[in-house]
The first five atom37 places (N, CA, C, CB, O) and aatype in JSON, in Angstrom:
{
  "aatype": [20, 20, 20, 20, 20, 20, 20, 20, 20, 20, 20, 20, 20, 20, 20, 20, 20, 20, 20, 20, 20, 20, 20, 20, 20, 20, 20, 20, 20, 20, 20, 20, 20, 20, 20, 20, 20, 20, 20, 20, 20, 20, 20, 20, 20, 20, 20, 20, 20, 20, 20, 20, 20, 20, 20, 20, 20, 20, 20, 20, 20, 20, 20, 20, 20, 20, 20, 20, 20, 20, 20, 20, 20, 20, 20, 20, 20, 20, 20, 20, 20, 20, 20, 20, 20, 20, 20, 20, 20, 20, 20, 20, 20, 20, 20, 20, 20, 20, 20, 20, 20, 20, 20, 20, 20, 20, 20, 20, 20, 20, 20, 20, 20, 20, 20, 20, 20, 20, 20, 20, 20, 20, 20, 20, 20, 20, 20, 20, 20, 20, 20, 20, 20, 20, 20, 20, 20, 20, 20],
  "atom_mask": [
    [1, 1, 1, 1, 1],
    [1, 1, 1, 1, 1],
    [1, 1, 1, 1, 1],
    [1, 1, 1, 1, 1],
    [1, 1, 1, 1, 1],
    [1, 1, 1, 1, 1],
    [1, 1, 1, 1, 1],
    [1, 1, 1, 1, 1],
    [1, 1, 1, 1, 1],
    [1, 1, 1, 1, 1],
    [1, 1, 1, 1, 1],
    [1, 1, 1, 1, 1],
    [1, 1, 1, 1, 1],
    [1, 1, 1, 1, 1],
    [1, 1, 1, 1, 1],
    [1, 1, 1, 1, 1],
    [1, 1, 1, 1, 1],
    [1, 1, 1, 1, 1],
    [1, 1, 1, 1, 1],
    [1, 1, 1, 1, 1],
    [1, 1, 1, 1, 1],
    [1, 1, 1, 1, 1],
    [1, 1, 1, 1, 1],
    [1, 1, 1, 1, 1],
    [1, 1, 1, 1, 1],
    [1, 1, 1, 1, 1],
    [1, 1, 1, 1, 1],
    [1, 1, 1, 1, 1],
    [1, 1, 1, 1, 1],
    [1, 1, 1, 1, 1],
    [1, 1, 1, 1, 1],
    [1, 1, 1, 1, 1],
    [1, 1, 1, 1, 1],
    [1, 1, 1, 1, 1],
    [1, 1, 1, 1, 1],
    [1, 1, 1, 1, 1],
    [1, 1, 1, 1, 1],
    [1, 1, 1, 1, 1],
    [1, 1, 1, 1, 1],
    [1, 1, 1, 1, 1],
    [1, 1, 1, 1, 1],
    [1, 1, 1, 1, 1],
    [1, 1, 1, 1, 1],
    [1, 1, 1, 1, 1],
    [1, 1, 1, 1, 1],
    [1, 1, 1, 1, 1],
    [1, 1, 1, 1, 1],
    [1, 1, 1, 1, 1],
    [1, 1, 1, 1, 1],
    [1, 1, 1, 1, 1],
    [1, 1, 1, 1, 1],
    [1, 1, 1, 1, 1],
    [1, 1, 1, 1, 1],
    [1, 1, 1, 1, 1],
    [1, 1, 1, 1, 1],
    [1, 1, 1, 1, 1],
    [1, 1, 1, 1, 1],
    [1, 1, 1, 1, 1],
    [1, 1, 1, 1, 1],
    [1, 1, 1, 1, 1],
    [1, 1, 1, 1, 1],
    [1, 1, 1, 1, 1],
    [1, 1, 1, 1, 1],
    [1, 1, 1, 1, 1],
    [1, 1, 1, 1, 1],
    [1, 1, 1, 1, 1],
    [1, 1, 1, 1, 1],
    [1, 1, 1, 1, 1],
    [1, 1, 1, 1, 1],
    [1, 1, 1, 1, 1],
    [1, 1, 1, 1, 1],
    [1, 1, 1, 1, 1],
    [1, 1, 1, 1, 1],
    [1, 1, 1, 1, 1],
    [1, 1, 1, 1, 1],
    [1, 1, 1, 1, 1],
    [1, 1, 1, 1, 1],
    [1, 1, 1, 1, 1],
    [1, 1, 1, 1, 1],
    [1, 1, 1, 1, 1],
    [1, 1, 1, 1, 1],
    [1, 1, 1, 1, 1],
    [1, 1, 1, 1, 1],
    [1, 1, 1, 1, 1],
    [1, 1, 1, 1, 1],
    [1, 1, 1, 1, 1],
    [1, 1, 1, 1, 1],
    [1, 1, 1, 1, 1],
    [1, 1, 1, 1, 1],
    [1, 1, 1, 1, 1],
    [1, 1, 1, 1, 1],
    [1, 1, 1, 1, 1],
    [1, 1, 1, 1, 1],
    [1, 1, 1, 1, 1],
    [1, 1, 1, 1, 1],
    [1, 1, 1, 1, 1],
    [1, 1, 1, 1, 1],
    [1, 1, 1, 1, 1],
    [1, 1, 1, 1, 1],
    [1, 1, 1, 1, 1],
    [1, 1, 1, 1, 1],
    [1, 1, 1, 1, 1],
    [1, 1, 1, 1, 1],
    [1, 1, 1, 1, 1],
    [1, 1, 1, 1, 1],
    [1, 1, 1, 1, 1],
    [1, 1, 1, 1, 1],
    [1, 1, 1, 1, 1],
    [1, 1, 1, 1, 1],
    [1, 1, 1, 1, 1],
    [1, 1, 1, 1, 1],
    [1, 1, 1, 1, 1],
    [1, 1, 1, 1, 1],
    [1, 1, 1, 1, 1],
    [1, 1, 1, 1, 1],
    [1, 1, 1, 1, 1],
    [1, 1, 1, 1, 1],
    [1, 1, 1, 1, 1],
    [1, 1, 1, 1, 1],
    [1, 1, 1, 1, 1],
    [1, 1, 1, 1, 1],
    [1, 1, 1, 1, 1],
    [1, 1, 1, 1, 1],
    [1, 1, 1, 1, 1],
    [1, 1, 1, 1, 1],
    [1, 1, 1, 1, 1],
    [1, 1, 1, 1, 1],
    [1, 1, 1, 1, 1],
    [1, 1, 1, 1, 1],
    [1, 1, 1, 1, 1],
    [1, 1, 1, 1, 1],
    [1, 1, 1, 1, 1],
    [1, 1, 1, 1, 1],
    [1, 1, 1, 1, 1],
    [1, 1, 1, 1, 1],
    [1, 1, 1, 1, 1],
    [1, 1, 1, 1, 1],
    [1, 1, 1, 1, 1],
    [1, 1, 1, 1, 1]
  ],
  "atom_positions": [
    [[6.06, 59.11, -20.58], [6.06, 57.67, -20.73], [4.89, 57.1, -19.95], [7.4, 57.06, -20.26], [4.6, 57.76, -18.96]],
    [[4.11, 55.96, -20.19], [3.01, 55.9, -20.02], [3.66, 54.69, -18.46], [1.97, 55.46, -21.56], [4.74, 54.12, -18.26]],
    [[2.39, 54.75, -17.68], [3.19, 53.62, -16.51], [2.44, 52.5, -16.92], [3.03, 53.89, -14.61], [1.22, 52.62, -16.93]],
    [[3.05, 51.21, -17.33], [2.99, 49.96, -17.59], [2.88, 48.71, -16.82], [3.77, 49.89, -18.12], [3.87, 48.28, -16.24]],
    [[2.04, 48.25, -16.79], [2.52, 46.95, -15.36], [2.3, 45.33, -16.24], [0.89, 47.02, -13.44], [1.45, 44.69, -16.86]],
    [[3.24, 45.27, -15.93], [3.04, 43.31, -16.4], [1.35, 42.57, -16.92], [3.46, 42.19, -14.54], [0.22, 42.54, -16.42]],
    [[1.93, 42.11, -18.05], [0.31, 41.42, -18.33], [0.71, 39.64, -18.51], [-0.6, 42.23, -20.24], [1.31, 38.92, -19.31]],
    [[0.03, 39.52, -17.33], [0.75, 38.02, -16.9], [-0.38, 37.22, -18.07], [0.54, 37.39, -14.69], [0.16, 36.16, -18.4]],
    [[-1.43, 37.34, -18.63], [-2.2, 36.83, -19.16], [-1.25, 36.84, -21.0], [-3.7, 37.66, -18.76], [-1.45, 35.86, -21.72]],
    [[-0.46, 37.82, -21.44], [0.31, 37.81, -22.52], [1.4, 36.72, -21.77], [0.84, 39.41, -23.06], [1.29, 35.62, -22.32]],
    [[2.36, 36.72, -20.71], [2.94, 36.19, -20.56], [2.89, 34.46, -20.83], [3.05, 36.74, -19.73], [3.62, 33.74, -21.52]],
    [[1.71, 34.18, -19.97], [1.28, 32.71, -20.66], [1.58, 32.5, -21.89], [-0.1, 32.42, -20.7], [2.5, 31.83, -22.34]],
    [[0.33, 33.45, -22.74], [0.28, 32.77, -24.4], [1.65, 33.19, -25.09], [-1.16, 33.51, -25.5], [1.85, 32.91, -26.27]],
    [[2.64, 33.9, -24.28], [3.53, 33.59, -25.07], [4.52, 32.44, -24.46], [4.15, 34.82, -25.43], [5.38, 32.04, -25.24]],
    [[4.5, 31.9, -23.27], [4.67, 30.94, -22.93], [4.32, 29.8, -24.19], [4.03, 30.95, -21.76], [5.14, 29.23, -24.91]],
    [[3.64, 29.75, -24.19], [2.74, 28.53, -25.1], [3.21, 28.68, -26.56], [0.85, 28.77, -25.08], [3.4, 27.75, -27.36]],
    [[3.38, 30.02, -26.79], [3.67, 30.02, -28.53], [5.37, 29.51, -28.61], [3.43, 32.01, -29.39], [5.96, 28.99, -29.56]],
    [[5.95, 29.91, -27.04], [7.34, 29.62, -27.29], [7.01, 27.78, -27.6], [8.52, 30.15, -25.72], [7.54, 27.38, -28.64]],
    [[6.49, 27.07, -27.06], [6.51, 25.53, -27.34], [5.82, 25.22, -28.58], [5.84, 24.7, -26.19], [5.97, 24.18, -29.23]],
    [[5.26, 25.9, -28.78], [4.29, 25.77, -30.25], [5.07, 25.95, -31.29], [3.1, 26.86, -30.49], [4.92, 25.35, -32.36]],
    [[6.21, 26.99, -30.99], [7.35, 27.18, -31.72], [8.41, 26.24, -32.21], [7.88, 27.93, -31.12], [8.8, 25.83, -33.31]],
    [[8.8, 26.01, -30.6], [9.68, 24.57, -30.46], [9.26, 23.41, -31.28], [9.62, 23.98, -28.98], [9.98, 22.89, -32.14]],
    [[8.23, 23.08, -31.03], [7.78, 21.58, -31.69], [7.7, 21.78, -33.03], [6.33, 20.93, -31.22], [8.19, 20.87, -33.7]],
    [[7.17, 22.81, -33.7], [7.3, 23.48, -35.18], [9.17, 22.99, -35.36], [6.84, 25.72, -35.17], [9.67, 22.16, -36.12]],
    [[9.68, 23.7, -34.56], [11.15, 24.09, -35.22], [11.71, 23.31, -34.96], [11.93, 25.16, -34.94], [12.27, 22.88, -35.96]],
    [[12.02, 22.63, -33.87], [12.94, 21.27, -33.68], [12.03, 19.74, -34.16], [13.42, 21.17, -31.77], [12.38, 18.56, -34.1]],
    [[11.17, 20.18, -34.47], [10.24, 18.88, -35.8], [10.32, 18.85, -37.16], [8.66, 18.96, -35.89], [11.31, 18.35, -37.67]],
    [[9.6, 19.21, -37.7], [9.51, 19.21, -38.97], [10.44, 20.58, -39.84], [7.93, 19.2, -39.14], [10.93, 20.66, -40.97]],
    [[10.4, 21.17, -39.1], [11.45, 22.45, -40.17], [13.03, 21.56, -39.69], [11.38, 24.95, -39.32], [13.44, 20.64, -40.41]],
    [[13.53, 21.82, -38.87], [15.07, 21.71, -38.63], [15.54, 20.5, -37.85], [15.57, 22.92, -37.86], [16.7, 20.11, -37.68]],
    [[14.07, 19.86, -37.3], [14.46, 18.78, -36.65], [15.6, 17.78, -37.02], [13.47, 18.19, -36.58], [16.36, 17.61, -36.06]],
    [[15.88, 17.16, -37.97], [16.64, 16.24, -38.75], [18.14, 17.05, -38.42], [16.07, 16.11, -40.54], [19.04, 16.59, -37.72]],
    [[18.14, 18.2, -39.03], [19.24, 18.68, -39.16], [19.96, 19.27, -37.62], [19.01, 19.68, -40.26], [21.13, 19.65, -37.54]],
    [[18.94, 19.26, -36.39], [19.52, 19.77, -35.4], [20.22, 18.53, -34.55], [18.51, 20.62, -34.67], [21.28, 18.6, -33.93]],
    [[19.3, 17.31, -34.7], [19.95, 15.96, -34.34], [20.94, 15.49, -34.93], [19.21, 15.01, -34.42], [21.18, 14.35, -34.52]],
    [[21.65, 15.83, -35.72], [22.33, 15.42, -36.75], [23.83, 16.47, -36.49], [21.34, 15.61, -38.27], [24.88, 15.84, -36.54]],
    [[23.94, 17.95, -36.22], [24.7, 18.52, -35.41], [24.57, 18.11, -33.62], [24.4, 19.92, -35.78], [25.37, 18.59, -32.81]],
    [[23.61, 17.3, -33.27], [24.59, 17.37, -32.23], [24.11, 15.64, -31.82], [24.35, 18.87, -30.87], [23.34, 15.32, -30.92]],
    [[24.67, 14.88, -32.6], [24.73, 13.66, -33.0], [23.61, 13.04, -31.99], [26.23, 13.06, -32.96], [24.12, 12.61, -30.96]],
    [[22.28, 12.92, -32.07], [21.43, 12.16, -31.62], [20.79, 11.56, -32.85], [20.58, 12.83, -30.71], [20.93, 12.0, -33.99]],
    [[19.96, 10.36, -32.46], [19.37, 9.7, -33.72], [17.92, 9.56, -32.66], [20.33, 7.97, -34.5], [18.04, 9.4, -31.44]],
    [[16.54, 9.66, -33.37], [15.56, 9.47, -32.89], [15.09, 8.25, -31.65], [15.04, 9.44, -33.94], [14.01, 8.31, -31.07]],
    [[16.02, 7.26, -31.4], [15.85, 6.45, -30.81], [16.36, 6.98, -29.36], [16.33, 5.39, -31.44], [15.81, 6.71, -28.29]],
    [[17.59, 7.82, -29.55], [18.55, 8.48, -29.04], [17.46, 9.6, -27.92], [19.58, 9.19, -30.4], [17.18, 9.45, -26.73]],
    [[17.04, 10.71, -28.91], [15.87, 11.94, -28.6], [14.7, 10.93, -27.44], [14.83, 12.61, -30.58], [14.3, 11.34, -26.35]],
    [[14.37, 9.6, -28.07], [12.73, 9.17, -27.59], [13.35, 8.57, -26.45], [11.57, 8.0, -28.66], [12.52, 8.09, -25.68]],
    [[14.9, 8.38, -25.98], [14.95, 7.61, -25.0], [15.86, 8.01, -23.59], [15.34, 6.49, -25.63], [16.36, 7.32, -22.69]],
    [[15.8, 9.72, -23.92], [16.92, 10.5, -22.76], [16.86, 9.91, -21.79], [16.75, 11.93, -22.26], [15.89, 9.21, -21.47]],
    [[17.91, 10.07, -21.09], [17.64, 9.94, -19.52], [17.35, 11.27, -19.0], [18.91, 9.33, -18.68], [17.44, 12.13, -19.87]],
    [[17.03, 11.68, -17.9], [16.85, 12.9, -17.48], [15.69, 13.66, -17.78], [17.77, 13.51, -17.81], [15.37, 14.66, -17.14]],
    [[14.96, 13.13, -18.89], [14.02, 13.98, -19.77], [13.18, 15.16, -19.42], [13.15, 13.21, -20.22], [13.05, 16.32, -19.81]],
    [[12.38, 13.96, -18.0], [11.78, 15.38, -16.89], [12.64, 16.73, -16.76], [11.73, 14.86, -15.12], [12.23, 17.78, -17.25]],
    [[13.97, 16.62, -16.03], [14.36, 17.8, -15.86], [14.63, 18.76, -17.35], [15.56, 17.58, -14.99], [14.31, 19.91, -17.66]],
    [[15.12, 18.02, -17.84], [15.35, 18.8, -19.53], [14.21, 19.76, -19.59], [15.18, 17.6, -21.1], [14.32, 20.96, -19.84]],
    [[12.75, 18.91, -19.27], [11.66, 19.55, -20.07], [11.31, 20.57, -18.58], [10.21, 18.27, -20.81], [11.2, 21.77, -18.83]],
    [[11.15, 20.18, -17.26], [11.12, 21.65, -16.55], [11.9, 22.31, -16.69], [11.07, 21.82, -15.4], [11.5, 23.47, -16.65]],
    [[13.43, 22.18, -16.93], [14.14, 23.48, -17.04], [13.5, 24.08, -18.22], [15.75, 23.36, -17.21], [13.14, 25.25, -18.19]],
    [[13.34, 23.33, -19.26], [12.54, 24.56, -20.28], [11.48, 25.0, -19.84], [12.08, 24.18, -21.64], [11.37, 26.21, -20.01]],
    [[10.71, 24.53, -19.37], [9.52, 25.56, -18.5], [10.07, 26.5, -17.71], [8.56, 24.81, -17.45], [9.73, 27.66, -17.95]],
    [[10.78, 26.33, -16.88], [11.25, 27.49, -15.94], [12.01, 28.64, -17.19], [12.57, 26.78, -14.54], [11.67, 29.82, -17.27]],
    [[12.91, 28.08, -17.94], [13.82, 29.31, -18.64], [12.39, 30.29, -19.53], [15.36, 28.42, -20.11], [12.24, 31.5, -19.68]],
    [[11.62, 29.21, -19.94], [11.0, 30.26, -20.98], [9.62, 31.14, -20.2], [10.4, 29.27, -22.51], [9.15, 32.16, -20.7]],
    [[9.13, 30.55, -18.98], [8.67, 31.66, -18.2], [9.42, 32.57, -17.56], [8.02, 31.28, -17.36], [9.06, 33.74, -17.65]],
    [[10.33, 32.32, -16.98], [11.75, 33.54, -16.75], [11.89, 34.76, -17.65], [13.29, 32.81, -17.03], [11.82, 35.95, -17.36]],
    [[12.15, 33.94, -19.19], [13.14, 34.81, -20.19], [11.62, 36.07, -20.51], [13.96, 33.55, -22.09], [11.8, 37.26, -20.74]],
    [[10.25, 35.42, -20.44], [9.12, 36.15, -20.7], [8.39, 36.89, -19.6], [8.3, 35.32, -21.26], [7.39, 37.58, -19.79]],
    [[8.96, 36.69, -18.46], [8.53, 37.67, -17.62], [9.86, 38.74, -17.26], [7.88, 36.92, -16.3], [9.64, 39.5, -16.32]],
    [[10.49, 38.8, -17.58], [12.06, 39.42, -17.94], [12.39, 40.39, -19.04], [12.97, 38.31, -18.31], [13.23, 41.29, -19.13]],
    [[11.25, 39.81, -20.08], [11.36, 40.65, -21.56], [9.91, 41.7, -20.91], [10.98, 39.35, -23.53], [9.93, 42.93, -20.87]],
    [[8.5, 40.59, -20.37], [7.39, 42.0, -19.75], [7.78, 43.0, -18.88], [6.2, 41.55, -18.91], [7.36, 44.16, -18.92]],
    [[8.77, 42.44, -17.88], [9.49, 44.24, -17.17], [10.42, 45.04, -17.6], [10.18, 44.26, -15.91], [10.4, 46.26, -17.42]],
    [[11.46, 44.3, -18.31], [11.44, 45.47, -19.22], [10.99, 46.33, -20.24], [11.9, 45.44, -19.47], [11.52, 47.4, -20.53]],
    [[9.94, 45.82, -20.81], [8.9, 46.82, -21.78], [8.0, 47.47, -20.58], [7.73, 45.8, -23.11], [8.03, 48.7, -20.59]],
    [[7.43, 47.04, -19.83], [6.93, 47.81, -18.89], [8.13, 48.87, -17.95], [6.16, 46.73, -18.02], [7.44, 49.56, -17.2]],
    [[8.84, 49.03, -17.86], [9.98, 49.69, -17.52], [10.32, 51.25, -18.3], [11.05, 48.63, -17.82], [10.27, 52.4, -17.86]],
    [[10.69, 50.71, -19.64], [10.95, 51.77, -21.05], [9.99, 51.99, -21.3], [11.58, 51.41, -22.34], [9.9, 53.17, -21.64]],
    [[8.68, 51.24, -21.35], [7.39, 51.7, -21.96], [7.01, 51.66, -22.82], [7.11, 52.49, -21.97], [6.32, 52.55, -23.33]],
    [[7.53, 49.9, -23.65], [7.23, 49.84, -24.89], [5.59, 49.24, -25.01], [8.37, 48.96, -25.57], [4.93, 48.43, -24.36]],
    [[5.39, 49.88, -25.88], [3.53, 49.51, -25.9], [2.74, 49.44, -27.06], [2.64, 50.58, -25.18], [1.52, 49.49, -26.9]],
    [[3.42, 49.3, -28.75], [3.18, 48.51, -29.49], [3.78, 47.42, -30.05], [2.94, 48.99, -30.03], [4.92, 47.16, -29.68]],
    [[3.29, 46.76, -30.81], [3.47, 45.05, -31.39], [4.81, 45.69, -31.59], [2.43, 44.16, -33.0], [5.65, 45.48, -30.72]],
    [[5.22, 46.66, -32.92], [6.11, 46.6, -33.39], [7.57, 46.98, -32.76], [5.74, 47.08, -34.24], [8.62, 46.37, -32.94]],
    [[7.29, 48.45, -31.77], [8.44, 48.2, -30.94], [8.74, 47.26, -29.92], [8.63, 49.11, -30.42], [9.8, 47.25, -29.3]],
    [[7.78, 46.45, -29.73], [7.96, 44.67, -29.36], [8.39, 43.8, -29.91], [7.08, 43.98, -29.2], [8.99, 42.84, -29.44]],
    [[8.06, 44.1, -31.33], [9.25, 43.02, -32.14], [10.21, 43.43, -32.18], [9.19, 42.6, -33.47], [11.03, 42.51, -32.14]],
    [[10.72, 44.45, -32.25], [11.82, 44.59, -32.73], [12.97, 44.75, -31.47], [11.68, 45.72, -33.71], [14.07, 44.22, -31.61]],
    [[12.67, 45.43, -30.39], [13.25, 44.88, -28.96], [13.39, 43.33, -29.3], [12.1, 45.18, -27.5], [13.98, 43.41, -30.38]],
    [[13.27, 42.39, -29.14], [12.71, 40.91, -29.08], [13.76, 40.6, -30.06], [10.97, 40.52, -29.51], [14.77, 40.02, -29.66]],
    [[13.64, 40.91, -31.31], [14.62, 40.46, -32.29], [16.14, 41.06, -31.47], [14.22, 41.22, -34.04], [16.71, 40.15, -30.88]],
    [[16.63, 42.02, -31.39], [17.28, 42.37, -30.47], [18.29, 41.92, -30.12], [16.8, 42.41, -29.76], [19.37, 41.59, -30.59]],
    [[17.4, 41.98, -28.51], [17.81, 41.24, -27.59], [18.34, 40.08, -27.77], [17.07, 41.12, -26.93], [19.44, 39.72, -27.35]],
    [[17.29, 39.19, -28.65], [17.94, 37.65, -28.64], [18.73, 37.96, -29.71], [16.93, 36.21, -28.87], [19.53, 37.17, -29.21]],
    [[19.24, 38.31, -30.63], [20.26, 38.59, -31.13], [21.2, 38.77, -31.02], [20.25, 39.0, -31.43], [22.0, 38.23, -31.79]],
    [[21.65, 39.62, -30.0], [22.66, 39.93, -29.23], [23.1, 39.37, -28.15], [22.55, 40.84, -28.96], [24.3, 39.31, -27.87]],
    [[21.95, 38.78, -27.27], [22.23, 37.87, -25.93], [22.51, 36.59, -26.08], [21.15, 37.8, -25.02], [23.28, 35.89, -25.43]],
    [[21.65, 36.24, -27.22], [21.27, 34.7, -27.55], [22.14, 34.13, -28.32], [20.01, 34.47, -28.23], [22.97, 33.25, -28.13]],
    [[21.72, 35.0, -29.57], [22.46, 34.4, -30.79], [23.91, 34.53, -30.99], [21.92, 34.94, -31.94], [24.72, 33.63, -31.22]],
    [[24.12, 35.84, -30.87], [26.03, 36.17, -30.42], [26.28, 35.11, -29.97], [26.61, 37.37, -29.17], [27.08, 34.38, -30.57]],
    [[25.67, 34.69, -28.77], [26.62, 34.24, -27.55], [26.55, 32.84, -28.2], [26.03, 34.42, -25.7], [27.67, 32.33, -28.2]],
    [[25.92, 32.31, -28.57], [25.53, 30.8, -28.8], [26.64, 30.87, -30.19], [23.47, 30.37, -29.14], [27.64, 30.16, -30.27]],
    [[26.22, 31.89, -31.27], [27.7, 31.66, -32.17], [29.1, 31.21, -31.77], [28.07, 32.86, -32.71], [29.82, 30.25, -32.06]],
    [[29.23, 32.54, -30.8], [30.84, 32.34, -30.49], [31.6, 31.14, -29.52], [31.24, 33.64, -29.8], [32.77, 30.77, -29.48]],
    [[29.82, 30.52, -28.44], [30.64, 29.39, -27.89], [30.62, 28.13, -28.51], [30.31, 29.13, -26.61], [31.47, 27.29, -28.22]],
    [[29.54, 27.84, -29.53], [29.59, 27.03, -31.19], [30.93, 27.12, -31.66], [28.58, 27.78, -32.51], [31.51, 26.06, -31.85]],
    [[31.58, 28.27, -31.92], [32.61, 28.29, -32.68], [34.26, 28.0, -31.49], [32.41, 29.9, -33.57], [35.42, 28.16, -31.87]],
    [[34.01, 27.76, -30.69], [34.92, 27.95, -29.13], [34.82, 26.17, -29.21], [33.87, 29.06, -27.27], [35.9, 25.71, -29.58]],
    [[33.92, 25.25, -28.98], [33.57, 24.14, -29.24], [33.52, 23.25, -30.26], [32.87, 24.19, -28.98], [33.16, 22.07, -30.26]],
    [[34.08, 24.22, -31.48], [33.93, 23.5, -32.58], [32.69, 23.21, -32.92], [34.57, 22.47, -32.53], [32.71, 23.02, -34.13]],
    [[31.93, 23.1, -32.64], [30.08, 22.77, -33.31], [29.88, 22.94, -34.52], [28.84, 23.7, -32.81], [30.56, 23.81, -35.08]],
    [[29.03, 22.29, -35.19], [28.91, 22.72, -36.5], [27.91, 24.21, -36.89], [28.34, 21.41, -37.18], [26.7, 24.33, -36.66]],
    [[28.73, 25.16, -37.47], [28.02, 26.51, -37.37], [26.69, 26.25, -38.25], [29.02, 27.86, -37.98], [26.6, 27.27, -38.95]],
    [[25.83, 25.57, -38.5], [25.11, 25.48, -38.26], [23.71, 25.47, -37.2], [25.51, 25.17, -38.63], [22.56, 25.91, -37.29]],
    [[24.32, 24.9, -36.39], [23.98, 24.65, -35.17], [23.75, 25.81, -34.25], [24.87, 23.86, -34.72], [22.94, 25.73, -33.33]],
    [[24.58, 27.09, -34.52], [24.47, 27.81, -33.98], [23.28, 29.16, -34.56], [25.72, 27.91, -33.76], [22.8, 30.09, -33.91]],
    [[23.12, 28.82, -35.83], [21.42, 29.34, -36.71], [19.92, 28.74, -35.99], [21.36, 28.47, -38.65], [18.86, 29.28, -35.7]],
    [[20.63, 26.9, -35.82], [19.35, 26.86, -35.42], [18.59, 26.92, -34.38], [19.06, 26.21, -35.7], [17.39, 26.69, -34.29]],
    [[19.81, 27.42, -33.13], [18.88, 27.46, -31.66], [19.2, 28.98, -31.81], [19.48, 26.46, -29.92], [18.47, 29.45, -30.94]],
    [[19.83, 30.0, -32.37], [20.16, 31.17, -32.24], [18.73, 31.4, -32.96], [21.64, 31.68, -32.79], [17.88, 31.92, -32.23]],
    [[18.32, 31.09, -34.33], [17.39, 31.54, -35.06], [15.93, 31.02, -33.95], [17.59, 30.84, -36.74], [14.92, 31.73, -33.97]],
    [[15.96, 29.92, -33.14], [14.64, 30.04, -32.69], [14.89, 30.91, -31.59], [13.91, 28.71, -32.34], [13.84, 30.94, -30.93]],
    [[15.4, 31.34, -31.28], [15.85, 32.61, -30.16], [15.13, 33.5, -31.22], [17.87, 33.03, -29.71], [13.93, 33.25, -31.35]],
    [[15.36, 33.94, -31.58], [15.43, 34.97, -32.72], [13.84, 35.16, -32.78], [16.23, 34.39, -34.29], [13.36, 36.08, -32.12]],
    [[13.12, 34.47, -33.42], [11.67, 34.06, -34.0], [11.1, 34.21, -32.66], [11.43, 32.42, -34.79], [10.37, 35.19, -32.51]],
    [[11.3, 33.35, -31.52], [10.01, 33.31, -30.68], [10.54, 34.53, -29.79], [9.6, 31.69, -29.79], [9.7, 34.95, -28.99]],
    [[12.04, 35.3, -29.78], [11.75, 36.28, -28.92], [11.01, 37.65, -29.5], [13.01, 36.56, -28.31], [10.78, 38.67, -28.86]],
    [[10.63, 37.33, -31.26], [10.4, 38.51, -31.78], [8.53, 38.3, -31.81], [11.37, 38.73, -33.38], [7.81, 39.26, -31.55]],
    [[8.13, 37.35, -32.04], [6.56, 37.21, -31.71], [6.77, 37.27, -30.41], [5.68, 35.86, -32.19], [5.72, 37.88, -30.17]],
    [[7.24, 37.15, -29.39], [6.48, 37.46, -27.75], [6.81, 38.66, -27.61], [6.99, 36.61, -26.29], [6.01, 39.38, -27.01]],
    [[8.01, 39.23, -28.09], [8.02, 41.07, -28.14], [6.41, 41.44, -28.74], [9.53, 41.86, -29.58], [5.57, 42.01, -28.04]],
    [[6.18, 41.0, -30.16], [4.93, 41.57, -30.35], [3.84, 41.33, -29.66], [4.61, 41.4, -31.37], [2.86, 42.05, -29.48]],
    [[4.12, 40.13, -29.23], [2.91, 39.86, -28.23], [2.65, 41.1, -27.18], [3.26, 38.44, -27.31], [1.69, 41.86, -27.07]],
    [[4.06, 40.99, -26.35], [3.68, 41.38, -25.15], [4.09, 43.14, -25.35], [4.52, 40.41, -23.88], [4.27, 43.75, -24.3]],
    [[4.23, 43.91, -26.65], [4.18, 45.22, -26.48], [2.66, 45.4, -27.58], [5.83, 46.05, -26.93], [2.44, 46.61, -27.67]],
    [[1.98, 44.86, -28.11], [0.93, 45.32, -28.3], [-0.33, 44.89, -27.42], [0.83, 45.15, -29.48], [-1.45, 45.41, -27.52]],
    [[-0.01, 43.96, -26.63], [-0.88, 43.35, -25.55], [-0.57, 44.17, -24.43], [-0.63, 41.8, -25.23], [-0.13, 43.5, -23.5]],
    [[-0.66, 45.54, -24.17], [0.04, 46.2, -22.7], [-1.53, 46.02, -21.78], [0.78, 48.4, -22.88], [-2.69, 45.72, -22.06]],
    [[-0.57, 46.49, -20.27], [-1.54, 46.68, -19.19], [-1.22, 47.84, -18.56], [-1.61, 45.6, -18.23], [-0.16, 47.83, -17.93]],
    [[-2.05, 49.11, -18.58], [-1.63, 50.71, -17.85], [-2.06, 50.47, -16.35], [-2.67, 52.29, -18.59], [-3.1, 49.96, -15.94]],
    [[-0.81, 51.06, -15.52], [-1.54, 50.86, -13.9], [-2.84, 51.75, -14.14], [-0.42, 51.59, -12.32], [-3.66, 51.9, -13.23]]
  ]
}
């Protein structure tokens, strides 16, 4: 197995693709329909309270969840795109999406709802898998 060390420079850009993602997916693809399961109306979205923290906790979770997914491929020793995607699909599959189904369905939510933050789990953990196992760094 080859020895692997963190490539904080993949970590960023997948930092960035995760929001590039976001604004794609909670905009124009699913936006309508994700406000709509969990009853906000645009006036609602443009006028949170709290907003700051909302938006650093998403900074902190999605540099976390991506320097978390780089030690463990550096760990096992995954070191192309594709066994990066497919770890990535995975994981959030099983961690993410499971879990977000069954407490959707525990809450009553509309199972919908649980496709569309499970599915962007899904998508951006499977491009930063590819990112960050065909982007490796050998000590």
């Amino acid at each position: 197995m080859e020895n692997l060390k963190i490539n904080h420079g993949a970590i960023w850009v997948g930092v960035v693709v995760l929001f590039a993602l976001g604004f794609v997916w909670y905009g124009p693809l699913f936006g309508e329909q994700w406000m709509e399961f969990v009853g906000l109306t645009m006036a609602d979205a443009e006028n949170m309270d709290g907003a700051m923290g909302i938006w650093i906790s998403n900074v902190v979770s999605s540099v976390a969840s991506m320097y978390l997914l780089a030690w463990l491929f550096s760990k096992i020793g995954i070191n192309t795109g594709f066994k990066g995607a497919l770890l990535g699909l995975v994981i959030a599959f099983v961690l993410i999406f499971l879990t977000t189904m069954v407490n959707n369905m525990f809450a009553q939510a509309p199972y919908g709802l649980a496709w569309i933050i499970g599915g962007f789990s899904m998508v951006g953990f499977t491009i930063n898998g590819f990112i960050l196992g065909a982007w490796t760094k050998k000590r």
